[in-house]
C-alpha positions as CSV (number, residue, x, y, z in Angstrom):
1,X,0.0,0.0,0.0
2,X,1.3,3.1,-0.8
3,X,0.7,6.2,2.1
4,X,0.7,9.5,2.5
5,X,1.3,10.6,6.3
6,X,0.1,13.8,7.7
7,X,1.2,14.6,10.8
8,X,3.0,15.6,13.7
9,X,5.3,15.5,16.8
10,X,6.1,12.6,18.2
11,X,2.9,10.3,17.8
12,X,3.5,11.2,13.9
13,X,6.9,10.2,13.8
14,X,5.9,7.2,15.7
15,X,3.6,6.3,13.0
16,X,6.0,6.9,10.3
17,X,8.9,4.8,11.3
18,X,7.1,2.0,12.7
19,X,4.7,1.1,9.9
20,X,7.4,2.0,6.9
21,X,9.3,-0.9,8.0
22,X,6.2,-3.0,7.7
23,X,6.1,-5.1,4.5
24,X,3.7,-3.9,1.7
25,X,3.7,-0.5,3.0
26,X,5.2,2.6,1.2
27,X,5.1,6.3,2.1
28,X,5.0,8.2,-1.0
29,X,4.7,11.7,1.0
30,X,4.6,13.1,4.5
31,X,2.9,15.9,5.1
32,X,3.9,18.5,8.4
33,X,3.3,21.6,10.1
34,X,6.8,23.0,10.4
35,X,10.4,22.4,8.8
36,X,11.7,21.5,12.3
37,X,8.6,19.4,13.7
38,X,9.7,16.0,14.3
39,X,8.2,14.2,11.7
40,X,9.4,16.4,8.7
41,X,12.8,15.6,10.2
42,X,12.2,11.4,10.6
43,X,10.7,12.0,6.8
44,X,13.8,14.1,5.9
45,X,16.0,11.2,7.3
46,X,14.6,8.5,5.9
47,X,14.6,10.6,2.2
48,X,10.8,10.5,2.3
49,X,9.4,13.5,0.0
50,X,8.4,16.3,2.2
51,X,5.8,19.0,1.9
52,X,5.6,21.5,5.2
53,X,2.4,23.5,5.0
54,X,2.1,26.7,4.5
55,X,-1.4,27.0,6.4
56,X,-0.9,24.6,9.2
57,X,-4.3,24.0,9.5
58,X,-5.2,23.1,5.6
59,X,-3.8,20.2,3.5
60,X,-4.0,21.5,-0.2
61,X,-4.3,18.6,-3.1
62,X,-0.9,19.1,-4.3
63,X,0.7,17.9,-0.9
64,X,-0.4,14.3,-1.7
65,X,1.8,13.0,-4.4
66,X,0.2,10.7,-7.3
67,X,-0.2,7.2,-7.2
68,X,-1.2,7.3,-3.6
69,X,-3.8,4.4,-2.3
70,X,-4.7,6.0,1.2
71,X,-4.1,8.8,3.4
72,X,-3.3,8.7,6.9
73,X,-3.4,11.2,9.8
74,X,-1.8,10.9,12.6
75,X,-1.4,13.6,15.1
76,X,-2.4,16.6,12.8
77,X,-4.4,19.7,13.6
78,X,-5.1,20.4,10.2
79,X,-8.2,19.6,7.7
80,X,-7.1,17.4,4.8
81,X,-9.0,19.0,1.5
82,X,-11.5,17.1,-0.9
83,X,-9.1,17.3,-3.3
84,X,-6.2,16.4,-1.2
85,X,-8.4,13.2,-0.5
86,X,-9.0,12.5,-4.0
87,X,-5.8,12.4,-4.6
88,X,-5.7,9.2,-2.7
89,X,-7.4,6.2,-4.2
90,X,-9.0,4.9,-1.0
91,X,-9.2,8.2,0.5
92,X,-7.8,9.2,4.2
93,X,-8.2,7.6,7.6
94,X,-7.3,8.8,10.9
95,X,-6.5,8.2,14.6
96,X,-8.7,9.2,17.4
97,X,-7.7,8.2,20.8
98,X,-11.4,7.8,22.0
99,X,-14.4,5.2,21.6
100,X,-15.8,7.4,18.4
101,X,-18.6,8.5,18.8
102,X,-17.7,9.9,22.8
103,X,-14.8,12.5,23.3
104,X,-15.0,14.3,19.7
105,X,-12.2,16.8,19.6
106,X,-8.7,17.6,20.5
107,X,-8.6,16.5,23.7
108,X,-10.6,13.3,24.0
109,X,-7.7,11.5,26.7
110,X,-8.4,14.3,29.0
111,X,-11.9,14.1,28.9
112,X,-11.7,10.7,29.2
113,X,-10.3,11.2,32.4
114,X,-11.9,14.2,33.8
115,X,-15.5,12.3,32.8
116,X,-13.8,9.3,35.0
117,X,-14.8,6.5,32.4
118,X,-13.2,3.3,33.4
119,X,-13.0,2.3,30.0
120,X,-11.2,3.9,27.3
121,X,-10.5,3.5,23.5
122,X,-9.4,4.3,19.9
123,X,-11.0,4.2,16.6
124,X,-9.7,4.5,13.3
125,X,-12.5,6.6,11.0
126,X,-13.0,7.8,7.8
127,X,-11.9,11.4,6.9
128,X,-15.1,13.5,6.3
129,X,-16.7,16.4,6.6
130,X,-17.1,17.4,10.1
131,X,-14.2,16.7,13.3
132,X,-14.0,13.0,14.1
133,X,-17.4,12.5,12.8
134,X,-16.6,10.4,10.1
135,X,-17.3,6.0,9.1
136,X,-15.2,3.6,11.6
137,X,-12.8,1.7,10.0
138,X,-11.8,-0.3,13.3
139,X,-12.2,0.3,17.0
140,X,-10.2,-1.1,20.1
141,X,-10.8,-0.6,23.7
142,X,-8.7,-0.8,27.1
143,X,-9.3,-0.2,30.5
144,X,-8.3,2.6,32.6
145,X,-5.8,2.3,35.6
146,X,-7.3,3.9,38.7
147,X,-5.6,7.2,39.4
148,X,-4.0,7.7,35.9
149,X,-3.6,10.8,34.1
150,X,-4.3,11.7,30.6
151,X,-0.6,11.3,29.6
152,X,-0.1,8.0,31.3
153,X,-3.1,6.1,29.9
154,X,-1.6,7.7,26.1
155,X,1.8,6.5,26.4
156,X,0.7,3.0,28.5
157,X,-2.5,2.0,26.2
158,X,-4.1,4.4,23.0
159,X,-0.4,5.6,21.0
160,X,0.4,1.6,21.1
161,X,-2.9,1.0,20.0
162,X,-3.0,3.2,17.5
163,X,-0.1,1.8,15.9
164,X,-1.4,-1.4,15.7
165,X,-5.1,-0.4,14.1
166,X,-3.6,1.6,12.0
167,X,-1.7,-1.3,10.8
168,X,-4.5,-3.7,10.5
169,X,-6.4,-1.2,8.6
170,X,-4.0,-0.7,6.1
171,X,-2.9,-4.8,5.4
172,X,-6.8,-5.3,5.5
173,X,-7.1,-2.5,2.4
174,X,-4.1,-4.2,0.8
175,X,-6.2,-7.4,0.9
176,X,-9.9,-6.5,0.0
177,X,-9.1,-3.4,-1.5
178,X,-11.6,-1.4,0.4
179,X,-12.0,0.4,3.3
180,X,-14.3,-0.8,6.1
181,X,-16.7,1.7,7.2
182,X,-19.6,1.6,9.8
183,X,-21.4,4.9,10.7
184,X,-21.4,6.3,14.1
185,X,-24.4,6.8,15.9
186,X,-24.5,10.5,16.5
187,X,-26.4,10.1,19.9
188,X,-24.1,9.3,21.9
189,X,-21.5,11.7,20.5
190,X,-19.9,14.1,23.1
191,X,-17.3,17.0,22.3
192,X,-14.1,17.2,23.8
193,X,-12.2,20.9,23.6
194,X,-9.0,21.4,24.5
195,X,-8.3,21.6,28.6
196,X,-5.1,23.8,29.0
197,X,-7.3,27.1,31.1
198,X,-7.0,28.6,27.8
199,X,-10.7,29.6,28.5
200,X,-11.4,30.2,31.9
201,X,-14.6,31.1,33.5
202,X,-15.2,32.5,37.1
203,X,-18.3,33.4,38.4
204,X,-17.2,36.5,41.2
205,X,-18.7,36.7,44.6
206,X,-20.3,40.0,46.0
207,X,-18.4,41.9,48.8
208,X,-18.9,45.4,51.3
209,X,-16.5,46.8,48.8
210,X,-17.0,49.9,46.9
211,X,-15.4,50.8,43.0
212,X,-13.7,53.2,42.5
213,X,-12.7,54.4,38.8
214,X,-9.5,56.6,39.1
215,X,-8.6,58.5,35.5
216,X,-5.2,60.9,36.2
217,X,-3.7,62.7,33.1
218,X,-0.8,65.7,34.0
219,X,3.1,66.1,33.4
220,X,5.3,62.9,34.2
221,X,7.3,62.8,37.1
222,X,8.2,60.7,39.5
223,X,6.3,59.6,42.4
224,X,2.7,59.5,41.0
225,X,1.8,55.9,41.2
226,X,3.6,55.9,44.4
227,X,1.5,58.8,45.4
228,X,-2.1,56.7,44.3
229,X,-0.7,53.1,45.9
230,X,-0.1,55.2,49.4
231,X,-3.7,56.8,49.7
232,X,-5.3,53.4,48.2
233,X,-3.0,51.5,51.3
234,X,-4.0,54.3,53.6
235,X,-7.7,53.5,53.4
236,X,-7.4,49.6,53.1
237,X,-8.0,49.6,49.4
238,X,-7.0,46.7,47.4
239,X,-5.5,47.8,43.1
240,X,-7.7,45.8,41.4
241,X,-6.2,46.8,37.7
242,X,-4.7,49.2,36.3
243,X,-4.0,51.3,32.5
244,X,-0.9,53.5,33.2
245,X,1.4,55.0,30.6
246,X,3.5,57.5,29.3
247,X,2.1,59.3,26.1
248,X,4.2,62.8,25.1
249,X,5.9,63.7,28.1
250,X,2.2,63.4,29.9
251,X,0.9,60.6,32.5
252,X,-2.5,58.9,31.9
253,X,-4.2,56.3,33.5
254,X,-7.2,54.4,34.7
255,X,-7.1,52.6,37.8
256,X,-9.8,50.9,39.8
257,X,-9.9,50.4,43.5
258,X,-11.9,48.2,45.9
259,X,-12.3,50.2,48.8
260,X,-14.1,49.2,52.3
261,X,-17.6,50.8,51.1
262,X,-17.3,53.4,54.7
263,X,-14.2,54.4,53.4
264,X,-14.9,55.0,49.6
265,X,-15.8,58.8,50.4
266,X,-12.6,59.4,52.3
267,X,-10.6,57.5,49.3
268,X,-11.8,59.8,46.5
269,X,-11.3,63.1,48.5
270,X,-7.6,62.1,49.2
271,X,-6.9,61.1,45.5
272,X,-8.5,64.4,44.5
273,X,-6.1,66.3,47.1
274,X,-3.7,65.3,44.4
275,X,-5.2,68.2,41.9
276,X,-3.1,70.3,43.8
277,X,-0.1,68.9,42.7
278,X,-0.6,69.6,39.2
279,X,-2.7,66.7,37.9
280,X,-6.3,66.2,37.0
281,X,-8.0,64.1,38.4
282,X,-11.7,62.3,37.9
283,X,-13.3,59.7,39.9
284,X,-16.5,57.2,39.5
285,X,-17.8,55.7,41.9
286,X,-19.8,52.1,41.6
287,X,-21.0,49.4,43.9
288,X,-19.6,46.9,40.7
289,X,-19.6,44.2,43.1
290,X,-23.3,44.1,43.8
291,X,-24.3,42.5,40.6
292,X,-27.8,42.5,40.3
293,X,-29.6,38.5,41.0
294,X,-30.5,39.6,37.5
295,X,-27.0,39.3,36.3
296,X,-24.0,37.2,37.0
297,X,-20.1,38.4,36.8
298,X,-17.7,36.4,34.8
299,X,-13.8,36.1,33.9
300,X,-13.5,34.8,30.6
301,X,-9.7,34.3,29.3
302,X,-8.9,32.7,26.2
303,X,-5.7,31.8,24.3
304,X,-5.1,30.1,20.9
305,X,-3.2,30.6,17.6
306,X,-3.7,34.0,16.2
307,X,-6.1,34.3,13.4
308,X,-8.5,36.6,11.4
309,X,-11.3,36.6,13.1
310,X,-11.4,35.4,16.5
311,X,-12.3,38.7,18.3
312,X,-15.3,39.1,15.9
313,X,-16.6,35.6,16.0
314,X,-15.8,35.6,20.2
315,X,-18.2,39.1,20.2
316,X,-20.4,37.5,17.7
317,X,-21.6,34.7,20.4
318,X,-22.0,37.1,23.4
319,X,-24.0,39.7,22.0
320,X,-26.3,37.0,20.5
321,X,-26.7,35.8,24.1
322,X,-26.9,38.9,25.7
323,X,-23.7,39.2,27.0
324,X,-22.3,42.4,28.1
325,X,-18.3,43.0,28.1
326,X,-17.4,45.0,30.7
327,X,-13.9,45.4,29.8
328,X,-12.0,43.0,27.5
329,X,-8.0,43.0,26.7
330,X,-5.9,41.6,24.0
331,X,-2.5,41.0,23.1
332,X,-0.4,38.7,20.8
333,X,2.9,36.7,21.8
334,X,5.2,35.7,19.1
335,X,7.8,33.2,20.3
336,X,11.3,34.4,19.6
337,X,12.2,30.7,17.6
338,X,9.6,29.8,15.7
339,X,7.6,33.1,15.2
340,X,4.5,31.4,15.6
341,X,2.1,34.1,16.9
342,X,0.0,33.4,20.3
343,X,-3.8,35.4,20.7
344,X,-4.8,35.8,24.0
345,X,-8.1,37.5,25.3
346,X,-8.9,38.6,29.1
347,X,-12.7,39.7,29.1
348,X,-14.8,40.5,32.5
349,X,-18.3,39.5,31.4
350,X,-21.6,40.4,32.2
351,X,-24.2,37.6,31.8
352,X,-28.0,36.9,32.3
353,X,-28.0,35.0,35.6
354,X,-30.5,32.1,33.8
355,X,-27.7,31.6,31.9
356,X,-25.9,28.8,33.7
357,X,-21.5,28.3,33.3
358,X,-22.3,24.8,31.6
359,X,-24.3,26.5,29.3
360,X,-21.4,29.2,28.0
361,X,-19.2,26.7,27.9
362,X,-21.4,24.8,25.8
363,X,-21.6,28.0,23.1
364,X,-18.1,28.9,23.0
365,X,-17.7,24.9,22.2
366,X,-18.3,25.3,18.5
367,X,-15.9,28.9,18.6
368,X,-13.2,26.3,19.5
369,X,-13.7,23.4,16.5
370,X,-14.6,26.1,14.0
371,X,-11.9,28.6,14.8
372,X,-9.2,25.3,15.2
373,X,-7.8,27.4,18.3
374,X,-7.1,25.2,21.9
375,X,-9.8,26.2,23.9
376,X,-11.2,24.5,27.3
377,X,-12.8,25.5,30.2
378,X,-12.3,25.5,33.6
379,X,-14.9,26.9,36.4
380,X,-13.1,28.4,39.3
381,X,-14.8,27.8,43.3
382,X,-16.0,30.9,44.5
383,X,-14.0,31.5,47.7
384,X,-16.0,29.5,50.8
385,X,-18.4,32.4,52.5
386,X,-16.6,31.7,55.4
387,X,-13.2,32.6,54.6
């Protein structure tokens, strides 16, 4: 049988050199990510022709060389194309480290464990349209050790069985010269996003604390932020966040206190004493922290490769649901060796209090499959009343 590999990481070059010294197997391609992912250098190695994607998250037709009988995937992020799949005689399969249907998505070990099934699985299926949602091929199924972690019941059960239903997939298309192929049953299908707290959500607690909204523009010089952090310490306030910079040669910022609520009044006349000095001051006063049993406070962070798009489609969801942003910031990260480029998103929501954490978590689900970025979820405890 002659393969085309698309891949990645270790799990991909796993894949690669195990089944190429199989007999009746050839790799006519391998498909990766990066020039320096660890596959593209095993294929490199082993004089294997290379194609590294441009898009990371797209196979094109013309990385699957002609006279190609099946594609696999192993490890890989991105979507192989119709005609990339045409390409290939028998068309692609992949490996999922779940029992398909359950634990669609990128992270289907960890939900396996967080969900605390005692059984566990993997399943080689059809590329299609839609993540993980296409025909089995074949399906195997293990047990799960008490007290094992995600990365434990990988490397002890599903990367070994991958390899080997991967295997007897292939030899059986060498034989019959199909495919086999049994549907799922979409009932008892189940999504698994990624879990790395790259979308967190917090639901705050009320407190006797009052807001206060601190904007100070005037003439830099030293000793202003010391000046704001002495009267704030003065009256027990705690610097919830700040915006402070230098623009021109002047000083602007925003900064928000939480001050005991008896001791708000005596906090904004001391930080307008500071008028005197030169600076202008203006202050707004809220009692933030008594959301209304109408509405619920909420942290939401996310992170994931950056991409046209994400802001608009994140804002999209919210205002369809109601959702007010109360203050959102963003910022990208580009790592100094590869150059890849990280989104991140820090957001203080505002949501109707019938709408439960489950349920945003269940809407920002698609955000994550469509938008291919690493998202999960993560509720924080409130702090016990107690405390």
């Amino acid at each position: 049988m002659k393969c085309a590999l698309v891949g990645s990481r270790y799990f991909g070059a796993l894949v690669f050199e195990t089944l190429r010294k199989e007999a009746g197997i050839e790799f006519t391609s391998v498909v990766a990510p990066a020039e320096d992912d660890r596959l593209a250098q095993a294929a490199r190695a082993a004089g294997v022709p290379l194609h590294v994607l441009e898009n990371p998250r797209f196979v094109p037709g013309e990385a699957i060389a002609e006279g190609t009988d099946i594609i696999l995937a192993a490890h890989t992020h991105a979507r192989v194309s119709d005609e990339a799949l045409a390409r290939a005689r028998l068309g692609g399969i992949g490996y999922h480290p779940s029992l398909l249907p359950r634990h669609r998505g990128i992270a289907a070990v960890e939900w396996t464990i967080l969900e605390g099934d005692p059984i566990a699985g993997g399943s080689i299926y059809h590329l299609a349209d839609g993540w993980d949602a296409g025909a089995i091929a074949a399906q195997d199924w293990c047990f799960v050790e008490k007290g094992e972690n995600a990365r434990e019941l990988w490397e002890r059960a599903l990367a070994p069985m991958g390899l080997q239903l991967l295997s007897k997939v292939i030899h059986h298309a060498s034989e019959h010269g199909a495919l086999p192929a049994f549907q799922q049953d979409a009932r008892f299908a189940t999504k698994a996003p990624m879990i790395r707290k790259s979308v967190v959500l917090t639901e705050e607690v009320s407190s006797d604390t009052t807001s206060l909204i601190v904007s100070i523009v005037g003439t830099d010089r030293h000793g202003i932020v010391s000046s704001l952090a002495d009267r704030a310490h003065r009256y027990g306030a705690n610097w919830a966040a700040s915006r402070l910079t230098r623009i021109a040669g002047e000083f602007a910022g925003m900064v928000h206190f939480e001050v005991p609520r008896e001791n708000a009044d005596a906090l904004a006349n001391a930080l307008r004493g500071l008028e005197s000095s030169g600076l202008q001051v203006v202050i707004a006063k809220s009692d933030g922290a008594k959301v209304s049993d109408a509405i619920k406070s909420v942290e939401l962070e996310l992170i994931g490769d950056d991409r046209v798009g994400i802001v608009s489609s994140l804002t999209k969801i919210l205002a369809e649901r109601n959702i007010s942003i109360e203050n959102i910031h963003t910022e990208i990260v580009r790592s100094g060796v590869s150059g890849k480029q990280t989104f991140k998103i820090g957001a203080h929501l505002l949501i109707p209090a019938k709408l439960s954490i489950e349920d945003l978590r269940k809407e920002l689900g698609p955000l994550a499959h469509a938008m291919m970025l690493d998202i999960a979820l993560d509720e924080k405890q409130a702090p016990d009343a107690a405390a």
